[in-house]
C-alpha positions in Angstrom: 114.5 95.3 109.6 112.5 98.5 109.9 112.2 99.8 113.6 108.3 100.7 113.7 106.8 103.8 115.9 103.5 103.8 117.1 101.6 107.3 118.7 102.2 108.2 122.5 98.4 109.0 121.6 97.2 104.7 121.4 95.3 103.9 124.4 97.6 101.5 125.9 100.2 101.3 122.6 97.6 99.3 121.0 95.4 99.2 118.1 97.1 102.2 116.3 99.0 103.2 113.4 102.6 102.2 113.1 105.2 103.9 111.0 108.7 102.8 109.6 110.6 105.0 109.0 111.6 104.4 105.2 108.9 101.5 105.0 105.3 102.9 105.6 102.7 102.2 107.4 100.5 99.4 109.0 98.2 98.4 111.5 99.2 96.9 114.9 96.5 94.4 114.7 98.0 93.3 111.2 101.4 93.7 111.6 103.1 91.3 109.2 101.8 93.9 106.3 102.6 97.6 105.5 101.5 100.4 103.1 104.8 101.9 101.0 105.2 105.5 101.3 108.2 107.4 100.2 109.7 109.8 102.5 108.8 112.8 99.6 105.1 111.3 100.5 105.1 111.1 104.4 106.9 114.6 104.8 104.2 116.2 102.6 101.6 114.5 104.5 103.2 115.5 107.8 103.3 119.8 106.3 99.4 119.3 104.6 98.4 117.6 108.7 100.7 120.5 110.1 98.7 123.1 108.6 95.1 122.5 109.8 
């Protein structure tokens, strides 16, 4: 079972984005679903958010 993160910047810890590490993401107001994303796809994300 994935152990999900959410952002130290959620009011409160709630209604944010969670991520799993080698799972994806989902909402916390939806939790029993996720999106996919590869690790190759989240650290690319993380360098193109890094950069603005």
């Amino acid at each position: 079972m994935a152990t999900w993160r959410k952002s130290s910047y959620s009011p409160e810890q709630q209604d944010c984005v969670e991520v799993g590490r080698g799972v994806g993401i989902r909402d916390s107001k939806a939790p029993t679903t996720h999106l996919p994303v590869s690790d190759k796809a989240w650290s690319a994300f993380l360098a193109d958010v890094k950069t603005r």
